[in-house]
C-alpha positions in Angstrom: -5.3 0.9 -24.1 -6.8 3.5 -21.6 -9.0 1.1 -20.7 -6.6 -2.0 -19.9 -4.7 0.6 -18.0 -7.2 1.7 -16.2 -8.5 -1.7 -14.9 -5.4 -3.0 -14.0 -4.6 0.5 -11.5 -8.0 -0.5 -10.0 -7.5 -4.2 -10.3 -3.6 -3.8 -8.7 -5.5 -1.1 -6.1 -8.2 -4.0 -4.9 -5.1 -6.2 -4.4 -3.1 -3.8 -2.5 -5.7 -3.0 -0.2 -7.1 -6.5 0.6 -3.4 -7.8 1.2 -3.4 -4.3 3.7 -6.6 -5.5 5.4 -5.3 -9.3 5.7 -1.9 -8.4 6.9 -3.5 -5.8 9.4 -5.3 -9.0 11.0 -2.5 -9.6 14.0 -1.2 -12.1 15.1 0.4 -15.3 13.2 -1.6 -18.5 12.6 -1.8 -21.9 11.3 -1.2 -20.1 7.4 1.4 -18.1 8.5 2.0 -14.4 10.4 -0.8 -12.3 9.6 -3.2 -14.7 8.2 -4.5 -18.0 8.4 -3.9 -19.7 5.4 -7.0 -20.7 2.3 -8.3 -22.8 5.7 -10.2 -19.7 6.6 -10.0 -17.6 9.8 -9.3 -14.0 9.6 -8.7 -12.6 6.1 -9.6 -16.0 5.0 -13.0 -17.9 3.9 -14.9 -17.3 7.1 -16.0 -13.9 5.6 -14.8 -12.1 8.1 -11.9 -10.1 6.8 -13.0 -7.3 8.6 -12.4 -8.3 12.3 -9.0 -6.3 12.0 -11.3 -2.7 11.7 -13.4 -3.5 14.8 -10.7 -2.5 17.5 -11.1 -6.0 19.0 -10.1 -5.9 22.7 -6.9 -8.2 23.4 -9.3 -10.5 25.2 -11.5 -11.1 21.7 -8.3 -11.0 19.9 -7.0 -14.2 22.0 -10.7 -15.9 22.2 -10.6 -15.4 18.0 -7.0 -17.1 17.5 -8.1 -19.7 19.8 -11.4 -20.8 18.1 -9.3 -21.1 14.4 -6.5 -22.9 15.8 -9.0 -25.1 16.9 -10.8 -25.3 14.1 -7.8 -25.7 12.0 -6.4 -28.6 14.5 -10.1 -30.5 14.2 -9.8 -30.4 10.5 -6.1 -31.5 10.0 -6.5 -35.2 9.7 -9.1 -35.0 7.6 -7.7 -32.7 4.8 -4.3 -34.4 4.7 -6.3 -38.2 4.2 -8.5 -36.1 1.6 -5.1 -34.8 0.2 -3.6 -38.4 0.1 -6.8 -40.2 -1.4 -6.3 -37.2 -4.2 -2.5 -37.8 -4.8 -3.4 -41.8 -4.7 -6.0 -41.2 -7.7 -3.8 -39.1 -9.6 -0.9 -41.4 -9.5 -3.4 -43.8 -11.1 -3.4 -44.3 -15.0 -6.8 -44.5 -16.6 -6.2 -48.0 -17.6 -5.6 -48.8 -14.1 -8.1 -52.1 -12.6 -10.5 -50.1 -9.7 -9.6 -46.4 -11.6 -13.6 -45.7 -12.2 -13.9 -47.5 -8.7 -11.3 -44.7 -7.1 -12.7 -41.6 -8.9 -16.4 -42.7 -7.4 -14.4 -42.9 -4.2 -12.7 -39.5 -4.6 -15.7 -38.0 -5.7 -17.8 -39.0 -2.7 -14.6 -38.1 -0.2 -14.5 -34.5 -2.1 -18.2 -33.9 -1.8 -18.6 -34.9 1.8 -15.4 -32.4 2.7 -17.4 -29.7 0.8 -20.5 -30.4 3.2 -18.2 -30.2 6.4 -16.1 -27.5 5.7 -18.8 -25.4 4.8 -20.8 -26.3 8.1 -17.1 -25.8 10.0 -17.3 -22.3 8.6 -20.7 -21.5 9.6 -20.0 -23.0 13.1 -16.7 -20.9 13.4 -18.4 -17.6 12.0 -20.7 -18.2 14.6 -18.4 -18.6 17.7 -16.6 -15.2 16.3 -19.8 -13.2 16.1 -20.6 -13.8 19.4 -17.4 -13.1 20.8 -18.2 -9.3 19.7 -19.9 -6.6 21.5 -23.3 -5.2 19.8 -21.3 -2.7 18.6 -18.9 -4.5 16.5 -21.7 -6.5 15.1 -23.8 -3.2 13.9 -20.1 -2.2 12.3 -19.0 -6.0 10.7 -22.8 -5.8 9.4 -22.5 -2.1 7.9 -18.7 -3.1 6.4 -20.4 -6.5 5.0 -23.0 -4.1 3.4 -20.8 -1.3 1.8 -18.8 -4.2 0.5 -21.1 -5.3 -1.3 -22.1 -2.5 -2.9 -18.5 -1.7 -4.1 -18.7 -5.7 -5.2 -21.6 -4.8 -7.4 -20.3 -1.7 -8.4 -17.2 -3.3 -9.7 -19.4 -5.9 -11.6 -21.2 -3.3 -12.9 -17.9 -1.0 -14.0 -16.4 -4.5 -15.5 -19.6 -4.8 -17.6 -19.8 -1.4 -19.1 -16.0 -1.4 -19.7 -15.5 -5.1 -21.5 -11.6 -5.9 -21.6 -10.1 -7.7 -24.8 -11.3 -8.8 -28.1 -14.4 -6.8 -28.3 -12.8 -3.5 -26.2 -11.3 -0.9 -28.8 -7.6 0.4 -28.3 -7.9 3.6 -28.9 -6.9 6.9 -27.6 
């Protein structure tokens, strides 16, 4: 029980903290004040949830929000016909003339969003690095680094500390 307890303090402590860093971020974007939505940007996939602890100057604040809403505004016709192709198959029954035909479609659609959003994030990381000073690079590199010590740290905690079936409750 100890145990349980235990990981879900540091579980609800990860949470707290990361919703702290991601609401720090500033000002409002396409996903709403604070953050920019599962589309990326900061506190989002562009890995760079750390921009908010590298006293960015108002200038590099503005250039930032600029190069997501751009980003976000390139990609917008292209998630919502990937959106619509989804809700088309899934409105399809199995027995359905063209279903295999649609899934192959969907399929293909789905992989070649993968491919461009992941180049989209590289692209925008990109633009944001060099928007910061040396400086803030040497600190966004050091941050990257002690996060992923407390990332392997964590995997390691989880791993010596199994939760459920094969964890004991005891005192």
């Amino acid at each position: 029980m100890r145990k349980n307890l235990i990981l879900g303090l540091a579980f609800g402590s990860a949470l707290a903290i990361g919703s702290f860093a991601v609401a720090a971020q500033g000002a409002p974007g396409p996903g709403g004040p604070g953050g920019w939505g599962h589309h990326g940007g900061p506190g989002g996939r562009h890995g760079m949830m750390e921009l908010g602890k590298l006293n960015l100057s108002d200038t590099q604040k503005a250039s930032i929000k600029q190069v997501m809403k751009s980003s976000f505004e390139q990609n917008r016709s292209r998630f919502q016909a990937l959106r619509q192709q989804r809700q088309a198959f899934e409105a399809m029954k199995p027995t359905d003339p063209g279903y295999q035909s649609a899934a192959s479609a969907l399929a293909q659609a789905e992989g070649a969003a993968t491919t461009a959003r992941v180049q989209q994030m590289a692209d925008v990381r990109a633009q944001v690095y060099n928007l910061l000073t040396p400086a803030q690079q040497s600190q966004l590199a050091t941050m990257k680094a002690q996060r992923q010590a407390r990332m392997q740290q964590w995997k390691e905690f989880k791993a010596q500390h199994p939760v459920g079936s094969e964890a004991p409750d005891g005192p």
